[in-house]
N, C-alpha and C positions, 0 to 999 in steps of 0.2 A: 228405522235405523237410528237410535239415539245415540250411539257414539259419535255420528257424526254433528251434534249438538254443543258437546265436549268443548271446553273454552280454555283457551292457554295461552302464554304472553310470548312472543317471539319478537324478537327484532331486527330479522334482517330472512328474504329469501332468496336465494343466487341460484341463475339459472344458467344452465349450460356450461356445468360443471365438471371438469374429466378427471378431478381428485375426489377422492373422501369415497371410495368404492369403484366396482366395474361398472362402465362403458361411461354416456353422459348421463349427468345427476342433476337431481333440483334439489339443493340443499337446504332447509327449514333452518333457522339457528332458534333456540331458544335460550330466554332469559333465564338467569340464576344456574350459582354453581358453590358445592361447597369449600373447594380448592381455593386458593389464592396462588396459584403459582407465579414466583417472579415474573417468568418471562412472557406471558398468559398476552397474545396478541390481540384475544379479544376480552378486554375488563370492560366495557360494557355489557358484558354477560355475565360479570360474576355477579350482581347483583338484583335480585329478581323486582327491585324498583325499578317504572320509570324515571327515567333520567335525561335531565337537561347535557350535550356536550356539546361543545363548540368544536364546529369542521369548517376547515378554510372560514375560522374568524367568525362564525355564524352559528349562533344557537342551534342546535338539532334536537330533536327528542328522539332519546331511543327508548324503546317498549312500545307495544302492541299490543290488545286483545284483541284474541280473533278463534274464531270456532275452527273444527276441525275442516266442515265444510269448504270453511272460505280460503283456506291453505290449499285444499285439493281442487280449487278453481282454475290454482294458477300452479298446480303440479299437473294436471290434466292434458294443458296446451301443450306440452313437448313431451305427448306420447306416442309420438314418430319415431322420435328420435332412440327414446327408450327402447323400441322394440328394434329399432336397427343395432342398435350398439348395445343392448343386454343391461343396458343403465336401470334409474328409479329411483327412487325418493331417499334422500338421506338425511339423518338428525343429528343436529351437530349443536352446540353450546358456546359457551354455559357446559350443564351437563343436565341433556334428557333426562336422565333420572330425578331431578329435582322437580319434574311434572311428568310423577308415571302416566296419570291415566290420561293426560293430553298425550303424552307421546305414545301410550299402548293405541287408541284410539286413533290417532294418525296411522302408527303401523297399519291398524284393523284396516282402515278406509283404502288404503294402498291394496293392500292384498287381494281385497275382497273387488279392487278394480283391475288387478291383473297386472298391477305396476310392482316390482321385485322391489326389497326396502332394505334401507342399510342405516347402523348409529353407529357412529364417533361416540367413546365413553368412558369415564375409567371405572367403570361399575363399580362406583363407592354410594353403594346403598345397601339396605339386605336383599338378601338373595330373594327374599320369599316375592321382593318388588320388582327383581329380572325376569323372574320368572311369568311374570302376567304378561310380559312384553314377547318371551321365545318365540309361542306359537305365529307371531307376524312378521318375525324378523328375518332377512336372509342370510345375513353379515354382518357378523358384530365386528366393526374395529373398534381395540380396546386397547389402552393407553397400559405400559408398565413402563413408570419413569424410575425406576429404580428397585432396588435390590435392600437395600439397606432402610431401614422404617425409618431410624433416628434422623438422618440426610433429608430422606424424602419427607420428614413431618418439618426441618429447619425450610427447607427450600418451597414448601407447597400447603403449608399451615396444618398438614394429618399426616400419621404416619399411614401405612401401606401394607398391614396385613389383612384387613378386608377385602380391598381388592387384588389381592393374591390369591387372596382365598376364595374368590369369586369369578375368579380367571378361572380356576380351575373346574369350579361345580359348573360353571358355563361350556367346557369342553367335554369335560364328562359326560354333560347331557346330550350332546350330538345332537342341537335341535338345532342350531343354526351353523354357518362356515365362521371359525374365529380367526382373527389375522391379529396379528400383536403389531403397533404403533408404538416408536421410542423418540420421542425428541432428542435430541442429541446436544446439549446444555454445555456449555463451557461454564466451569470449575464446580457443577452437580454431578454430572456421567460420562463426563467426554476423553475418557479414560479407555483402552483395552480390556484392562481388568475388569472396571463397571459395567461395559457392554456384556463381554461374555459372561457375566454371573447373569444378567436378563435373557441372554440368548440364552444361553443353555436351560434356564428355566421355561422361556418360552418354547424351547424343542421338548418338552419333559410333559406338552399340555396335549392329551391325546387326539389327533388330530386335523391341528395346528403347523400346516407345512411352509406360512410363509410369514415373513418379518420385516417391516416399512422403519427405515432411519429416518427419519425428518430433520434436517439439519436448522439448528437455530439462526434466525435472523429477529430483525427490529423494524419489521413493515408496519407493525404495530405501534410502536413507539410514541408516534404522536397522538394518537386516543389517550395517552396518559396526559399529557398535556392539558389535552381539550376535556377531561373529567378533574383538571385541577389533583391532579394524583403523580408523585412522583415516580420516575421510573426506574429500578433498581441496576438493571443491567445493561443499562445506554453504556457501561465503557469497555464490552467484550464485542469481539467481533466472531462473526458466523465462521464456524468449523470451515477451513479448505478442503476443496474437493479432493486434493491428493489426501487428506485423512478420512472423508467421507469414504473414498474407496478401499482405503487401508483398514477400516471398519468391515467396510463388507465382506473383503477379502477373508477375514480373520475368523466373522459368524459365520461365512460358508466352510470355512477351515474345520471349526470345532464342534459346530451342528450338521442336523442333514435340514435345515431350513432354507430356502430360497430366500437372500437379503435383496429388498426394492430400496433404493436412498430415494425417497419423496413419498406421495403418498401414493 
């Protein structure tokens, strides 16, 4: 099994996770991503260098080499729990795609142990590189922060007709369950109008019956710090839950999607 050979830089594993997919999850993060999103909780991921950051005052390194193997050492231990709760492996960033064949190769190794796998992604790569990944995947959650390319390229460094356009060839194919992921951004989409143009794009993706708000916060905030990097939007505060719900109210209004606020 040479896949499991496969070598790729991660920096963080979280166990005993009941977001980022069904049931509980062991979540993989890996390093590098080609986004910059302002509000990006984890920038120690966008950069696929090791890196020095200071937490509680103290140097840290973040990055890892590490084989596919040795990942599935410690996804293996909580597969009790997986099969009580229908959970399993999930890849999360950074963005997976910036190390297909670590992350197809992770997929493979899960599968082919009987563990269900899920990525976090805004599949902004080509398609032809999603594609090596389908046959392992259960669940794509897939990021659409926006509707408008010009917004989404000021706010996230690229505009957003790739992965629109890869949202779609992903449904299309019916190889894995897609669930659409919308952070919810004060003065990028935290609008009525800007939701429902992604809602209703996302009810338009064949298949595609349910929709996760994520509402913005600043847990993140101090990793900006401790990498010596300023932080663009320390002075907005996280959407109220009476508009969190005033959002969902409105996508169940004008879709037939099922809206979840969290992940």
């Amino acid at each position: 099994m040479d896949y499991m050979k496969t070598k790729g830089r991660i920096f963080d594993i979280q166990r005993y996770s009941i977001h980022d997919g069904n049931g509980i999850r062991t979540i993989v993060f890996l390093k590098g991503c080609v986004l910059r999103c302002r509000w990006c909780c984890n920038p120690e991921s966008q950069s696929f260098d090791i890196q020095t950051m200071k937490v509680l005052g103290k140097p840290k390194v973040i990055g890892e080499d590490v084989t596919v193997e040795e990942v599935m050492e410690t996804v293996e231990k909580d597969r009790p729990y997986y099969r009580r709760t229908k959970g399993g492996l999930t890849l999360s960033g950074g963005e997976s795609l910036c190390q297909p064949e670590f992350a197809r190769d992770l997929l493979h190794a899960a599968k082919s142990a009987g563990i269900s796998t899920a990525m976090e992604s805004m599949a902004c790569a080509d398609y032809s590189v999603i594609e090596t990944l389908l046959p392992y995947l259960d669940q794509y959650l897939m990021d659409i922060k926006h509707m408008n390319p010009e917004k989404h390229k000021e706010f996230t460094g690229k505009s957003n007709e790739l992965m629109l356009e890869n949202a779609r060839k992903v449904a299309e194919s019916g190889m894995t369950e897609l669930s659409i992921r919308v952070p919810v951004i004060p003065t990028f989409n935290d609008t009525l109008e800007e939701m429902k143009a992604i809602a209703v794009y996302a009810d338009s993706l064949p298949g595609v019956n349910r929709i996760h708000l994520l509402p913005y916060h600043r847990l993140g905030q101090d990793k900006y710090a401790g990498l010596n990097r300023p932080y663009l939007m320390g002075d907005f505060l996280p959407p109220t839950n009476e508009f969190m719900e005033e959002l969902r109210t409105m996508v169940e209004a004008e879709t037939s999607l099922v809206c979840q606020i969290g992940g």
